[in-house]
FIFIDREN-989195 format. One record per atom (N, C-alpha, C): residue number from 0; residue in three letters; z, y, x. Coordinates in Angstrom, 1 decimal. Example, Ala and Ser with C-alpha at 12.3 -4.5 7.8 and 13.67 -1.06 7.14 Angstrom:
REM residues 2
+-----+-----+--------+--------+--------+
!   n ! res !     pz !     py !     px !
+-----+-----+--------+--------+--------+
!   0 ! ALA !    7.8 !   -5.7 !   13.2 !
!   0 ! ALA !    7.8 !   -4.5 !   12.3 !
!   0 ! ALA !    7.8 !   -3.3 !   13.2 !
!   1 ! SER !    7.1 !   -2.2 !   12.8 !
!   1 ! SER !    7.1 !   -1.1 !   13.7 !
!   1 ! SER !    7.9 !    0.0 !   12.9 !
+-----+-----+--------+--------+--------+
REM end
This chain:
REM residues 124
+-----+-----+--------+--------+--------+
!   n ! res !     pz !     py !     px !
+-----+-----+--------+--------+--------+
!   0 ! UNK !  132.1 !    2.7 !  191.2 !
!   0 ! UNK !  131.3 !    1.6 !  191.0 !
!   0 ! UNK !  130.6 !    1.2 !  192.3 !
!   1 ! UNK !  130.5 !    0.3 !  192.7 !
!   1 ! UNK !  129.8 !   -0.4 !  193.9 !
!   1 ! UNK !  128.3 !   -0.5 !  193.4 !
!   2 ! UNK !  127.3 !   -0.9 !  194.9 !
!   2 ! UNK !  126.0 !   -0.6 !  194.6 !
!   2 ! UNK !  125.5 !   -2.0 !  194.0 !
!   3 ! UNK !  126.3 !   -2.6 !  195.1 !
!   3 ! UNK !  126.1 !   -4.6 !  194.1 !
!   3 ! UNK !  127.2 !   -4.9 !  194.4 !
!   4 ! UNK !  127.6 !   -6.1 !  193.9 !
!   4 ! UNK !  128.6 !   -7.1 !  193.7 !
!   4 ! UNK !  128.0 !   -8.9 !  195.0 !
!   5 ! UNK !  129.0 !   -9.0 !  195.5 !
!   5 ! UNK !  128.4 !  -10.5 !  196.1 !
!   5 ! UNK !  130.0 !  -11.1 !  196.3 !
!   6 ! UNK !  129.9 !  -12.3 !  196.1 !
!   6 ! UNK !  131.3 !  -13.6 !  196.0 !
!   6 ! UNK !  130.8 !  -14.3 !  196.7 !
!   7 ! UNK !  131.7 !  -15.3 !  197.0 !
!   7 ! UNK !  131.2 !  -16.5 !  197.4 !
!   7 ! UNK !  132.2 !  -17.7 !  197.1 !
!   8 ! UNK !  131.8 !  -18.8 !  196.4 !
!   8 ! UNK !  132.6 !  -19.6 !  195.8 !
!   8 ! UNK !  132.5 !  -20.7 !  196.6 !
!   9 ! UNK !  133.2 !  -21.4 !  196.6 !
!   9 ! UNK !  133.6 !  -22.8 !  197.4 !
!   9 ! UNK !  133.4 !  -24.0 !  196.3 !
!  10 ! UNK !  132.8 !  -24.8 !  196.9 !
!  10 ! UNK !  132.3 !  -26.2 !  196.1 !
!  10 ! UNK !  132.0 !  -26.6 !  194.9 !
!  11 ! UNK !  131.2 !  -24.7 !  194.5 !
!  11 ! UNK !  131.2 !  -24.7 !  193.0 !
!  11 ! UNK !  129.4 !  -25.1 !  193.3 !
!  12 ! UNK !  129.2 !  -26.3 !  191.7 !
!  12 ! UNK !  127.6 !  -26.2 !  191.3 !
!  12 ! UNK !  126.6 !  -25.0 !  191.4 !
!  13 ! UNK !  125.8 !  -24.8 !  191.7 !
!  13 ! UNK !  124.7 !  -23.5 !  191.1 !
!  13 ! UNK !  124.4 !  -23.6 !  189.6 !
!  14 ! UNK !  124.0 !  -24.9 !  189.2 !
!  14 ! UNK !  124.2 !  -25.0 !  187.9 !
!  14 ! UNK !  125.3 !  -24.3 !  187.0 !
!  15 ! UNK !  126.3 !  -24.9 !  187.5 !
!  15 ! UNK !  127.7 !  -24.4 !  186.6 !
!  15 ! UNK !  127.9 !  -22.6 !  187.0 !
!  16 ! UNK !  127.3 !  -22.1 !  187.8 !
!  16 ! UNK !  127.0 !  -20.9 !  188.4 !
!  16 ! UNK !  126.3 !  -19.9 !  187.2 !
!  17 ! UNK !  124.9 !  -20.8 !  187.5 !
!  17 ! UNK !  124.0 !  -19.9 !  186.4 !
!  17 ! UNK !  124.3 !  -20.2 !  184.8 !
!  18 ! UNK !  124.9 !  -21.1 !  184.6 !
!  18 ! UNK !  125.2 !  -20.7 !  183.1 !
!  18 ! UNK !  126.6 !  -20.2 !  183.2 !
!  19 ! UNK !  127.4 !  -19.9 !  183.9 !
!  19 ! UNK !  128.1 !  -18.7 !  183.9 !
!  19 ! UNK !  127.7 !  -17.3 !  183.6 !
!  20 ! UNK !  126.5 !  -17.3 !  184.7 !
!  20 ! UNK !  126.0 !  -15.9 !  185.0 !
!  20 ! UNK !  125.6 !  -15.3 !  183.6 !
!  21 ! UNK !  124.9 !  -16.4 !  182.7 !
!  21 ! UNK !  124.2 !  -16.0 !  181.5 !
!  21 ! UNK !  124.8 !  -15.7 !  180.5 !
!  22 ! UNK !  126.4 !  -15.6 !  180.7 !
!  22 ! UNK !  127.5 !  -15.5 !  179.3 !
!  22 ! UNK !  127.4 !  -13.8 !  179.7 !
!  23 ! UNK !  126.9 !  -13.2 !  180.8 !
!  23 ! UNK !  127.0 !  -12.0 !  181.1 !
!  23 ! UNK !  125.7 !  -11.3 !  181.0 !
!  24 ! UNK !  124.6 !  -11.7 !  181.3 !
!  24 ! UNK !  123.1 !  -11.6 !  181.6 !
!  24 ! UNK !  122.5 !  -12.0 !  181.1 !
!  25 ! UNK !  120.9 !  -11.6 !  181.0 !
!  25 ! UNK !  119.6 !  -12.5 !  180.5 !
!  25 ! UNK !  119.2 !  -13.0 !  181.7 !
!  26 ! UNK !  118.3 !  -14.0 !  181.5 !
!  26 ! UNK !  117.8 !  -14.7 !  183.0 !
!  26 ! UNK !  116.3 !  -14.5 !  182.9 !
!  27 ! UNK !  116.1 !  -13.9 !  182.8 !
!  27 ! UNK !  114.6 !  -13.5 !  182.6 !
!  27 ! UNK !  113.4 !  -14.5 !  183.5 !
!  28 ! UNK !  114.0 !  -14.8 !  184.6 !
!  28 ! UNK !  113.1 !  -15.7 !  185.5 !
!  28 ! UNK !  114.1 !  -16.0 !  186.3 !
!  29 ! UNK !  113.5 !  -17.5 !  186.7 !
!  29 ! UNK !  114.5 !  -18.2 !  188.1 !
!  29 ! UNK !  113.4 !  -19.0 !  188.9 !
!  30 ! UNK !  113.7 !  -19.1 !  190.3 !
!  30 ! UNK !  112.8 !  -19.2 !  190.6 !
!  30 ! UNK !  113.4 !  -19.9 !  191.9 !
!  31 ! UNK !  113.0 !  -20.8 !  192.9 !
!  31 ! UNK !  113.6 !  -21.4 !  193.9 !
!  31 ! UNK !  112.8 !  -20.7 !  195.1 !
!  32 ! UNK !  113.6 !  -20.0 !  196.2 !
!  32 ! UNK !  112.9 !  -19.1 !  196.9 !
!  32 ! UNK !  112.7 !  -20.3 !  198.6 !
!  33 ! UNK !  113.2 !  -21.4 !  198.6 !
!  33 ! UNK !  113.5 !  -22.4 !  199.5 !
!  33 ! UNK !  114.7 !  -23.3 !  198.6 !
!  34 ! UNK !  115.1 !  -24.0 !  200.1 !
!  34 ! UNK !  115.9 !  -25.1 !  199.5 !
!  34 ! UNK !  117.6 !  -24.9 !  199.8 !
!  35 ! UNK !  117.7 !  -23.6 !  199.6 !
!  35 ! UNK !  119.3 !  -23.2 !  199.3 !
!  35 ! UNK !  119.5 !  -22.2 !  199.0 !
!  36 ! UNK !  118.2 !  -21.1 !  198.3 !
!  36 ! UNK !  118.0 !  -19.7 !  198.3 !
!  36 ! UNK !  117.0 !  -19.9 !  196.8 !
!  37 ! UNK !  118.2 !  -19.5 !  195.4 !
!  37 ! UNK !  117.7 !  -19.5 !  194.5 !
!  37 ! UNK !  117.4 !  -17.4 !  193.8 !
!  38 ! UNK !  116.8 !  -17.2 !  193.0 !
!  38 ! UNK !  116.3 !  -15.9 !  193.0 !
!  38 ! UNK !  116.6 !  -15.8 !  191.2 !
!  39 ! UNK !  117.2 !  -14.9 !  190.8 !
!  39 ! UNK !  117.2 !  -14.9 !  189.5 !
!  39 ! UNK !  116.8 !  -13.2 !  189.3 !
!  40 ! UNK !  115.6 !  -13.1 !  188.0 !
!  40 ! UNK !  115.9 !  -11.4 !  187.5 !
!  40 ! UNK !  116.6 !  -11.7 !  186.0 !
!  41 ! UNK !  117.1 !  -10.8 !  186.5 !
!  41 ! UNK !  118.6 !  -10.7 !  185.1 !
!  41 ! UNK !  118.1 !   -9.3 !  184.4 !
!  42 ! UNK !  119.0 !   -9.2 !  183.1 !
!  42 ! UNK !  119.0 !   -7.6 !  182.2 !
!  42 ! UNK !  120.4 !   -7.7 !  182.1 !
!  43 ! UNK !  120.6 !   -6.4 !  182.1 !
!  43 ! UNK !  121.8 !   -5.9 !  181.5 !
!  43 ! UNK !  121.7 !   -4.6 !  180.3 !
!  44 ! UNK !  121.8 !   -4.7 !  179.3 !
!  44 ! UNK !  121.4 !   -3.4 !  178.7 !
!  44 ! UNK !  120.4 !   -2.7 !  179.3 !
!  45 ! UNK !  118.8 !   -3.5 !  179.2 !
!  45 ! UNK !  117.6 !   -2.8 !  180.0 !
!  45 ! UNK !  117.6 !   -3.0 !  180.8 !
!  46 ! UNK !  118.4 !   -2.5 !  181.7 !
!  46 ! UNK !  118.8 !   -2.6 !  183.4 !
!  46 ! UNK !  118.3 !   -4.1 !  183.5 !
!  47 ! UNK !  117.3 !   -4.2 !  184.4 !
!  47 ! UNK !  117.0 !   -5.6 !  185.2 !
!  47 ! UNK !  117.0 !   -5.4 !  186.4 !
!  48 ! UNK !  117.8 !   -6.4 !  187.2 !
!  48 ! UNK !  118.0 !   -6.7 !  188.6 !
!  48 ! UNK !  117.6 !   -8.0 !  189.0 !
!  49 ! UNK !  118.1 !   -8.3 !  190.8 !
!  49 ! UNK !  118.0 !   -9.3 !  191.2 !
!  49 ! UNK !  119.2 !  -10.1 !  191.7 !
!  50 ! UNK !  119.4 !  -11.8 !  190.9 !
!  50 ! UNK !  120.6 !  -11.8 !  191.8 !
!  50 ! UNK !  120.1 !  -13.1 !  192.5 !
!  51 ! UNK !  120.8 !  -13.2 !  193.3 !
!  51 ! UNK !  120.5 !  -14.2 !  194.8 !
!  51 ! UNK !  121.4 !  -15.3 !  194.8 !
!  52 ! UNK !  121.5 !  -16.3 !  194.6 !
!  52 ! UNK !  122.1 !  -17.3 !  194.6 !
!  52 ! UNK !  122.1 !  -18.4 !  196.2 !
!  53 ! UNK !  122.7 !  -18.3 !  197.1 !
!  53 ! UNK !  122.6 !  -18.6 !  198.4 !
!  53 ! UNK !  123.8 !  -19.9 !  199.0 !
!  54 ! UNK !  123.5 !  -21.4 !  198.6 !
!  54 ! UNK !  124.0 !  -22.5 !  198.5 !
!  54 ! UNK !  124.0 !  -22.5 !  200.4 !
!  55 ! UNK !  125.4 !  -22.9 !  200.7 !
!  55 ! UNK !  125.6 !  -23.0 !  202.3 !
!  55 ! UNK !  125.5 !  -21.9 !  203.2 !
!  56 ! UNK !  125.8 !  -20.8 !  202.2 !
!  56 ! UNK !  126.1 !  -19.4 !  202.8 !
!  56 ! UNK !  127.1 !  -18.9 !  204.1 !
!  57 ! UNK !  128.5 !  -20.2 !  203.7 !
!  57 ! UNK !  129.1 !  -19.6 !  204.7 !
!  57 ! UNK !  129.8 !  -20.8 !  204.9 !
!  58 ! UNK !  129.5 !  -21.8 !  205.8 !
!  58 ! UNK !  129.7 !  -23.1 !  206.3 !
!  58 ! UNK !  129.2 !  -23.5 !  205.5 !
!  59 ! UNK !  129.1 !  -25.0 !  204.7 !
!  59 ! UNK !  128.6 !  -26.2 !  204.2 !
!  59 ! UNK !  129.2 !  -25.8 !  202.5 !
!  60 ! UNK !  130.4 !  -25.4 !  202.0 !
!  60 ! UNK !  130.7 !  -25.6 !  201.1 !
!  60 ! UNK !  130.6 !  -24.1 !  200.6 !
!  61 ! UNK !  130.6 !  -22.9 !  200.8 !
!  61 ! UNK !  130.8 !  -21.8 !  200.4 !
!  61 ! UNK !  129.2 !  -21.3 !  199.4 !
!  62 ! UNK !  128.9 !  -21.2 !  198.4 !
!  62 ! UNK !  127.2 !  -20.4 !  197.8 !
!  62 ! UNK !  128.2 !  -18.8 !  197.2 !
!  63 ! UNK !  127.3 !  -18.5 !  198.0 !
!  63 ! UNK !  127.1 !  -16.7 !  198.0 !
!  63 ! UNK !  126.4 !  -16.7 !  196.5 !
!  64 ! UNK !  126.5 !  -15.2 !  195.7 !
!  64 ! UNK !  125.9 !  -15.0 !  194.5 !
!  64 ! UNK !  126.5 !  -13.7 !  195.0 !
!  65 ! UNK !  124.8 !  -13.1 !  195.3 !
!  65 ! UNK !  124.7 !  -11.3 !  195.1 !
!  65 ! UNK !  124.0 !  -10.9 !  194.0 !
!  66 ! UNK !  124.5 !   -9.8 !  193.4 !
!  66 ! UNK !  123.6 !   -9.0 !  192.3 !
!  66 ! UNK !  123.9 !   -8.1 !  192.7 !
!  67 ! UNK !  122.3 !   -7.6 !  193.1 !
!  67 ! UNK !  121.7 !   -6.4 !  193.5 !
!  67 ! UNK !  121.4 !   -5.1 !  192.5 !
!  68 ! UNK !  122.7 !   -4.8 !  192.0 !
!  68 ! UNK !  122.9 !   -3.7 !  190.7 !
!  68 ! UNK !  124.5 !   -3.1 !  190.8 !
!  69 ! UNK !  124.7 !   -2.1 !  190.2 !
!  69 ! UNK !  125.5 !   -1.4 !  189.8 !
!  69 ! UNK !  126.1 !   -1.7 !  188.6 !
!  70 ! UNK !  124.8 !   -2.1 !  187.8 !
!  70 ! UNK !  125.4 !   -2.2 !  186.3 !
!  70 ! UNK !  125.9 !   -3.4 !  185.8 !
!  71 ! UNK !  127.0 !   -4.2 !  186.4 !
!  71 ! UNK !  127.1 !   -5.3 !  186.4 !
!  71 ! UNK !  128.8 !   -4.8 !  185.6 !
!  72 ! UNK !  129.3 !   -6.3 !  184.5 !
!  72 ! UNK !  130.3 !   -5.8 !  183.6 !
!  72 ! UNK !  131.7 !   -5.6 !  185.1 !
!  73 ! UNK !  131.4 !   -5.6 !  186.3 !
!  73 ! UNK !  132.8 !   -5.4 !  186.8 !
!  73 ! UNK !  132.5 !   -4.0 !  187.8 !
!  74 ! UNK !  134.0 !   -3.6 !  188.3 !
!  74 ! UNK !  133.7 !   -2.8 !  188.7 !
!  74 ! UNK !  133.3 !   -2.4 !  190.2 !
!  75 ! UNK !  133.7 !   -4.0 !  191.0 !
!  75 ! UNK !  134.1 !   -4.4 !  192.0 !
!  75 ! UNK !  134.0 !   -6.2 !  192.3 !
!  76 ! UNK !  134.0 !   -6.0 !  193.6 !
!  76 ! UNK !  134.1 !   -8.0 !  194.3 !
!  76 ! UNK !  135.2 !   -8.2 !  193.7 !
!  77 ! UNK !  136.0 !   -7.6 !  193.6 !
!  77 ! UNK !  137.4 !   -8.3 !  192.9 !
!  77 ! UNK !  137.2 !   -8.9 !  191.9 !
!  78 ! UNK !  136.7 !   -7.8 !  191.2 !
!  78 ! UNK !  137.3 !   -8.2 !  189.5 !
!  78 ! UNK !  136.4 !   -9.0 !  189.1 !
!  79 ! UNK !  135.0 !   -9.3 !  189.7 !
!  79 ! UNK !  133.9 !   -9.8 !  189.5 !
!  79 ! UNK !  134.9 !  -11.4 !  190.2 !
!  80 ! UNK !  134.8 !  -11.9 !  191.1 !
!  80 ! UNK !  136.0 !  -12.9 !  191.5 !
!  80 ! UNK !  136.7 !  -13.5 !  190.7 !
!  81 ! UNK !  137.7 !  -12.5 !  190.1 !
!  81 ! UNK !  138.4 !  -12.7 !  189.3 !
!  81 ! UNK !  137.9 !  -13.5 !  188.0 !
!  82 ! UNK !  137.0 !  -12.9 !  187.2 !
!  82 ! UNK !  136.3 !  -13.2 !  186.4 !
!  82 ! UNK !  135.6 !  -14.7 !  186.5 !
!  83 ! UNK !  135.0 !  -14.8 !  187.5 !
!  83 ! UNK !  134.5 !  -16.3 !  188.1 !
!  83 ! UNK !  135.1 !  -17.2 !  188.4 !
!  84 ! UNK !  136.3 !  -16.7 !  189.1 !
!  84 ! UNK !  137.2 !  -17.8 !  189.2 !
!  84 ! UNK !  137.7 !  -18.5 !  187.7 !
!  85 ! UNK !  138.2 !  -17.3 !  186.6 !
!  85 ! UNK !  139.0 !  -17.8 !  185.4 !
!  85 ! UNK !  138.0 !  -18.9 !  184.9 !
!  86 ! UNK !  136.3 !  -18.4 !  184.9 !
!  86 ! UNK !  135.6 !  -19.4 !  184.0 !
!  86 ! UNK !  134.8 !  -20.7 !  184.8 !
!  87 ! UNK !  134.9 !  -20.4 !  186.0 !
!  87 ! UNK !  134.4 !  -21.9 !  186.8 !
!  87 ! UNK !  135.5 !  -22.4 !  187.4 !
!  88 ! UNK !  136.7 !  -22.0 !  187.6 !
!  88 ! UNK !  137.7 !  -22.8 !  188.4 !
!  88 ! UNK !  137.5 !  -23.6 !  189.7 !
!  89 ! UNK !  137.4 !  -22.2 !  190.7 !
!  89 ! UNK !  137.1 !  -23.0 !  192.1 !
!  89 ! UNK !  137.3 !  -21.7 !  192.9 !
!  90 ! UNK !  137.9 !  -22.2 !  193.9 !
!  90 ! UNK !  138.1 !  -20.7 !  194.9 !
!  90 ! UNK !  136.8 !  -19.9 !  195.2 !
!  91 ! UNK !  137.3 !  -18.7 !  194.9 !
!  91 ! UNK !  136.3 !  -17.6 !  194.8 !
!  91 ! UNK !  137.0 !  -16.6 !  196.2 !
!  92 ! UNK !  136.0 !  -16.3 !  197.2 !
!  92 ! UNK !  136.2 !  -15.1 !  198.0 !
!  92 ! UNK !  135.2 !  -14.0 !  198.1 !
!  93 ! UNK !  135.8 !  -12.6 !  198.0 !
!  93 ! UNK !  135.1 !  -11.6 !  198.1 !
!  93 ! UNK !  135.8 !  -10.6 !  199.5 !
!  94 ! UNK !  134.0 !   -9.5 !  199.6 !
!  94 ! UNK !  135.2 !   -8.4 !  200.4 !
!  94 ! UNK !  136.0 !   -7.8 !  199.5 !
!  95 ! UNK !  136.9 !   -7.0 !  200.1 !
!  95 ! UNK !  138.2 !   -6.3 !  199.2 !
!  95 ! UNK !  137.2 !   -5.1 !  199.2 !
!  96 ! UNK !  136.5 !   -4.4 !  199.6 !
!  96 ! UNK !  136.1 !   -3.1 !  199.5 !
!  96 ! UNK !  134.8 !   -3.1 !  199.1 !
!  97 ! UNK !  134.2 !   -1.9 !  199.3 !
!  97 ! UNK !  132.4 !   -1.7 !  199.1 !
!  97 ! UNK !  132.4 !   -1.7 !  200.4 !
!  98 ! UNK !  131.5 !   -2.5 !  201.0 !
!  98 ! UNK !  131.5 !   -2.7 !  202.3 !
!  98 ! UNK !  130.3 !   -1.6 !  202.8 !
!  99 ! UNK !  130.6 !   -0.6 !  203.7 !
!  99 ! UNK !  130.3 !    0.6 !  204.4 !
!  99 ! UNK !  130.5 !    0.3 !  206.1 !
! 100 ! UNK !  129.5 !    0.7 !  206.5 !
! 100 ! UNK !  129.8 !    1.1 !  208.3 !
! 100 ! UNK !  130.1 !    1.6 !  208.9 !
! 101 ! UNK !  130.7 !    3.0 !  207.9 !
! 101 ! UNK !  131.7 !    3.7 !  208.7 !
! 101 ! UNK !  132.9 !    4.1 !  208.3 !
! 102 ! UNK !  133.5 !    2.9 !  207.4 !
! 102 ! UNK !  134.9 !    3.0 !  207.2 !
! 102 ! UNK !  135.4 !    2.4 !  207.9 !
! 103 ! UNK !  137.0 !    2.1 !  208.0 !
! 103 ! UNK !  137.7 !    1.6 !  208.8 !
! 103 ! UNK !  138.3 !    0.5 !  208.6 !
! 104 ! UNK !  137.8 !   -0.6 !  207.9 !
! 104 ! UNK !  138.1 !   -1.4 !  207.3 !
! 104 ! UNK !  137.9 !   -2.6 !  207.9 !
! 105 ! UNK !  138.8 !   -3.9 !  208.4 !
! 105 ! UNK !  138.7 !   -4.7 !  209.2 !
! 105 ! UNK !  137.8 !   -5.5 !  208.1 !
! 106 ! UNK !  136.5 !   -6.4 !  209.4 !
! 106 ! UNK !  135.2 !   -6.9 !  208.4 !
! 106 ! UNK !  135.7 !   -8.6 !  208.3 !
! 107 ! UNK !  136.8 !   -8.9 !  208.6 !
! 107 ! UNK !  137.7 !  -10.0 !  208.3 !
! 107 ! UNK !  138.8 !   -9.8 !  207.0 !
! 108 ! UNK !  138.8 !   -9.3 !  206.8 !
! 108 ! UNK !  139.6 !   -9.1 !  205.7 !
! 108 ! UNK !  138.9 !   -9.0 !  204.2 !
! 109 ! UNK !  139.3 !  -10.1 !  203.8 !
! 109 ! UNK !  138.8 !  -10.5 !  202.4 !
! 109 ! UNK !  140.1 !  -10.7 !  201.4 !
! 110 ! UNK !  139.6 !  -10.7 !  200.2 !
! 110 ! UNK !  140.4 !  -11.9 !  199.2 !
! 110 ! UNK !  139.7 !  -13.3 !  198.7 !
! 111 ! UNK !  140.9 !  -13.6 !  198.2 !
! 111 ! UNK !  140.6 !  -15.2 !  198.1 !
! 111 ! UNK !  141.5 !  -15.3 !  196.4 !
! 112 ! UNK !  141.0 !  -15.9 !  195.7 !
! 112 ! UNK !  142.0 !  -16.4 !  194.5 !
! 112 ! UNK !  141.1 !  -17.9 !  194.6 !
! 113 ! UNK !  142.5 !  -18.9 !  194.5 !
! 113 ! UNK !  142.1 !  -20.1 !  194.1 !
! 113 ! UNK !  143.7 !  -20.4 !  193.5 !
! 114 ! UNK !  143.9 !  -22.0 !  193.4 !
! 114 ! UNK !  145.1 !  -22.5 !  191.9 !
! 114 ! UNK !  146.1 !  -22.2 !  192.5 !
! 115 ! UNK !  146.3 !  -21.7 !  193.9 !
! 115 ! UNK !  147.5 !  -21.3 !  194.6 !
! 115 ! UNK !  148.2 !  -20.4 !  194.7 !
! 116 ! UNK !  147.0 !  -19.5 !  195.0 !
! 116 ! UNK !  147.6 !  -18.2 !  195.3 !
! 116 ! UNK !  146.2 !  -17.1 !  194.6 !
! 117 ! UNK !  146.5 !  -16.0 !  194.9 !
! 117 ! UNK !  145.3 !  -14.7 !  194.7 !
! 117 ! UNK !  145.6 !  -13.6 !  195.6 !
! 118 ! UNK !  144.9 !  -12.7 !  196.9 !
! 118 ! UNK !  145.4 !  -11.9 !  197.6 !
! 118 ! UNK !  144.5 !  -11.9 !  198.9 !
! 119 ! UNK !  145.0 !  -10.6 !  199.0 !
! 119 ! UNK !  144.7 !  -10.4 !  200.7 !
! 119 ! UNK !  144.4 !  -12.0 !  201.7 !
! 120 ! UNK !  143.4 !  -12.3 !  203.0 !
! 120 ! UNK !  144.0 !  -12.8 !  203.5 !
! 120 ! UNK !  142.7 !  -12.6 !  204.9 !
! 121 ! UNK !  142.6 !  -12.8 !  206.1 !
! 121 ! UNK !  141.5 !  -13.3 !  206.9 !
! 121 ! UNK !  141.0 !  -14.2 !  207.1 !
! 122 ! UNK !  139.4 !  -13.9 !  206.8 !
! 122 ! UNK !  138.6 !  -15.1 !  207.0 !
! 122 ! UNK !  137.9 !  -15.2 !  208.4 !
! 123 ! UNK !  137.8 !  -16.4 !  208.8 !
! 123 ! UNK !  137.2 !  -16.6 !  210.3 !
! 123 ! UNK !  137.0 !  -17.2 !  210.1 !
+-----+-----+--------+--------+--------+
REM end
């Protein structure tokens, strides 16, 4: 199990975001931390965290969504991806791994699922 989970979706709403999030979570508070940096505390069976909703994360079209927990229903960026992608329909990229500083794991190397393809690929 990873410590958190973070994606980043391409030209998806925040709106259509957070009521995603909620078919999985409680929203206990939301809160606008600035003007592209939203803040949510979530529960999961007790467990309450924080997840970060981060609009123009990675160029203009990409919003980052970190949850800062373990106890989230996936087990990984993947399958969390996966999952996002099936119910908002918009390319989703994650890292492939638990991202560590001393593995050996190129820090370009992501996945990607969108209506084309799903897989390996680098991002620059």
């Amino acid at each position: 199990m990873q410590p958190d989970i973070e994606i980043y979706l391409l030209s998806c709403n925040k709106d259509k975001i957070i009521e995603w999030l909620q078919t999985h979570f409680e929203i206990i508070d939301q809160k606008a931390l600035n003007k592209n940096l939203t803040s949510l505390n979530a529960s999961i069976n007790g467990a309450e965290f924080e997840i970060q909703i981060l609009e123009e994360a990675a160029g203009k079209r990409f919003t980052s969504v970190w949850l800062n927990s373990d106890k989230t229903p996936w087990k990984d960026d993947v399958e969390c991806a996966k999952a996002a992608y099936q119910a908002l329909n918009c390319e989703i990229r994650c890292n492939i791994g638990s991202w560590s500083e001393v593995e050996e794991q190129d820090p370009d190397q992501w996945w990607h699922i969108n209506q084309y393809e799903e897989g390996p690929f680098i991002w620059r």
